[in-house]
N, C-alpha and C positions, 0 to 999 in steps of 0.2 A: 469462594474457592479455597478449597484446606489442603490439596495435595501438595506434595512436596515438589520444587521445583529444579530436578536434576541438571540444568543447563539453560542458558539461554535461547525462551521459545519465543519465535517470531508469528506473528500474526499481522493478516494484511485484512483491513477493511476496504472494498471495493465496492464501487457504485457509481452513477452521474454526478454531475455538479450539482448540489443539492440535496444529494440525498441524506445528509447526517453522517458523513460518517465521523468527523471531528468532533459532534458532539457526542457520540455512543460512544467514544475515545473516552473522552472527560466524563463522561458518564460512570463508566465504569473503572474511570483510575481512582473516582472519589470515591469508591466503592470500599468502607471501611474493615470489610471482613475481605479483601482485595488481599494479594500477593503483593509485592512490589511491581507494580507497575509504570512504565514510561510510555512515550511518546516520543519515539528516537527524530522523530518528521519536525518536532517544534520547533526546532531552530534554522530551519529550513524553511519553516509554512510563509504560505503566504503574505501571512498577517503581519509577520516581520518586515521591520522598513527593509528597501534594497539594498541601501549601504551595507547593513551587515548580512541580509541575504544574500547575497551574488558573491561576497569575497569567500562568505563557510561555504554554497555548495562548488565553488572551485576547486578550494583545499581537499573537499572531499573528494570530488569528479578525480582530480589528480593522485588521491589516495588508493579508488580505486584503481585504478590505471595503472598505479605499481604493483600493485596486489596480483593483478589477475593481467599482465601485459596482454597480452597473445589474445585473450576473450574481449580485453574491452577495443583493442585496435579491430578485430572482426567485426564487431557490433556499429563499429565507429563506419565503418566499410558500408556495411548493409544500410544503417542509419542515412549515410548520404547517397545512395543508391533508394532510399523507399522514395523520391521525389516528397519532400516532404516543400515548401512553400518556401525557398531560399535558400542560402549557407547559414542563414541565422538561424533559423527554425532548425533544421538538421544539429545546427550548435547546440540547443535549447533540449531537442529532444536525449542527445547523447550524453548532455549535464546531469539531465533527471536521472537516466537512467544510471549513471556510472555513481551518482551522488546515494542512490538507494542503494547499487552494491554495497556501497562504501560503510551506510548506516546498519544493513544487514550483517555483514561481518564484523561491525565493531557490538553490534545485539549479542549476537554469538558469544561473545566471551565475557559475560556478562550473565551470572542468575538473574531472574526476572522472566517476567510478561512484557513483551516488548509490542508496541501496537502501531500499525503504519498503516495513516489514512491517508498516505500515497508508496504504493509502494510499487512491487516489480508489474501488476497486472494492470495498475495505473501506468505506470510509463509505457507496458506495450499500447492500452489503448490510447493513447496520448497520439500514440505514433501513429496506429491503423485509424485514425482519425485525421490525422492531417496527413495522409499518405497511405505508402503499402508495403503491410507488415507481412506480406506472406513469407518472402525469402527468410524474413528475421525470425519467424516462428519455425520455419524447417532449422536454419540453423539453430536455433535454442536447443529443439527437439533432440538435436543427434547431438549435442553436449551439455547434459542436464548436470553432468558433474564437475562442470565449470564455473558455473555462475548462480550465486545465493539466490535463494528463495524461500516463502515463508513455509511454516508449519502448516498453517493453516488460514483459510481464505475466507470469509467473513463478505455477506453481498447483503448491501441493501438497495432496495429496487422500488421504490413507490411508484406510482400512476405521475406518466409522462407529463399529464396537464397541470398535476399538485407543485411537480419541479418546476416547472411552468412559473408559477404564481411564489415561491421561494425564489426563487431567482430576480425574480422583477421586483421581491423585499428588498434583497442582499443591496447592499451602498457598494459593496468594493466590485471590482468588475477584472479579476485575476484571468480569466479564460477567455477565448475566443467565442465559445460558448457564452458563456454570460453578457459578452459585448454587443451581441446579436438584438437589434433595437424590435425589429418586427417579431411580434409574438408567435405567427404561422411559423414565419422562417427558423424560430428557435424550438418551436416543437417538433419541425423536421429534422433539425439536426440533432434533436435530444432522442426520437424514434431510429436514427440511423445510428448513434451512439449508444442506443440499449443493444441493436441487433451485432454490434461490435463486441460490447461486450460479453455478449453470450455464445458468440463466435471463442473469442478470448476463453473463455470460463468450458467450453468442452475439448478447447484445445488442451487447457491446463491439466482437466481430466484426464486425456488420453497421453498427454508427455509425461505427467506426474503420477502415474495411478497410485493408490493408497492415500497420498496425500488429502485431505478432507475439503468439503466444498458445503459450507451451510448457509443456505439464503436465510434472511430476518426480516424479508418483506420492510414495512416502510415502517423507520425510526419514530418518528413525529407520531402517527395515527397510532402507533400502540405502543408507546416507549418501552412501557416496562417487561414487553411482553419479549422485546429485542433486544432490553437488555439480559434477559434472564435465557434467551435463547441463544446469546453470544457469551453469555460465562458460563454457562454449561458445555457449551462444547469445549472454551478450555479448560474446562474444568475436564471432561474426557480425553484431551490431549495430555494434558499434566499425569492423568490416571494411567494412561497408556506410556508415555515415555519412564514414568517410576516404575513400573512394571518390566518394562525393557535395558533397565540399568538398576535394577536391585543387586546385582551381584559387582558393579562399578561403586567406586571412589565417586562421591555426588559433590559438588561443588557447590561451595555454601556463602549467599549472597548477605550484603549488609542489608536489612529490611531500613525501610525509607519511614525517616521521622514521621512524615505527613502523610495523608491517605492520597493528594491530588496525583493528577500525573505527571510524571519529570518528564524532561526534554534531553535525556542524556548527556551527552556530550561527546 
């Protein structure tokens, strides 16, 4: 990727539990002829103990919430209105989502490739998942210029049965989904979770037009094929936003010592 990078562009990778997307993350922040690139989600991810997981995404949850009052009390509204499995779940899903505003607008002011393998179309499917997103997607729809979202969205989608057999690798067990001990039962909810998200993914089309939407098929069975399919497109995002601000003041980022990916801060 050689274009120049006039602002902080956001990109979301989206897909089931298992599909890669943390690793086509890492993949490509090690990518040495790379922009500066981060992983604003790292200090969030799951993989982080709790202790310091739960205290940063509150700071955040509450950071957005001063940011955006009025949007994230609605959301917060609809959120416990989707019947989602308790007040905790509801708590849980409104964390996520307020904690990715939160990461999204601090990307923003920020030069770089900013890459989130949870981001806004993960937290809706989170929610239409354990509940019902309809009312939250109409409300989205009629104030898209309230609430961050990425540039550009990034889908990987392997064969339901491959997730299958990833999953029943993985040691750690962060989802509901992954929790699911019966193999039938968790290919059901992984086939009702694709059709979610594909529901999500032409909603995003039709609220967001122009915004870009490129599937990479499945990470694992052709890496490199997904890698070079998902730096091209930012690498046409990048093309396209320099194009749209050559006559602006471009705002000029410290390139990062090391090729990996940062976790911002």
């Amino acid at each position: 990727m050689t274009s120049p990078i006039p602002r902080g562009v956001v990109v979301e990778l989206c897909g089931l539990p298992g599909a890669g997307k943390t690793s086509l993350v890492r993949t490509i922040g090690n990518d040495p002829t790379a922009p500066r690139v981060t992983r604003p989600t790292g200090r969030v991810a799951p993989e982080v103990a709790p202790a310091r997981r739960v205290p940063r995404k509150l700071r955040l949850a509450l950071e957005g919430s001063v940011r955006r009052p009025g949007s994230e009390l609605s959301m917060a509204h609809h959120i416990l209105g989707s019947h989602q499995p308790g007040p905790a779940g509801a708590a849980s899903r409104w964390i996520q989502w307020s904690t990715t505003q939160a990461l999204i607008d601090r990307a923003r002011s920020r030069s770089g490739v900013h890459l989130f393998d949870e981001g806004v179309l993960q937290a809706l499917w989170s929610i239409a998942l354990h509940g019902d997103a309809a009312a939250i997607l109409r409300a989205l729809r009629g104030s898209t210029g309230l609430w961050a979202s990425p540039d550009l969205v990034l889908v990987l989608d392997p064969p339901v049965d491959e997730l299958v057999q990833r999953l029943r690798l993985r040691r750690s067990r962060h989802s509901r989904v992954q929790r699911l001990s019966d193999d039938v039962e968790l290919r059901a909810e992984l086939v009702r979770g694709r059709a979610m998200l594909d529901e999500l993914l032409a909603w995003w089309q039709e609220s967001r037009p122009g915004a870009p939407i490129v599937r990479l098929g499945d990470n694992d069975r052709d890496p490199d094929a997904a890698v070079h399919m998902a730096t091209d497109a930012i690498e046409a995002l990048l093309r396209r936003d320099s194009r749209a601000s050559s006559d602006a003041p471009q705002r000029v980022g410290h390139p990062s010592s090391s090729p990996t990916v940062g976790t911002g801060t």
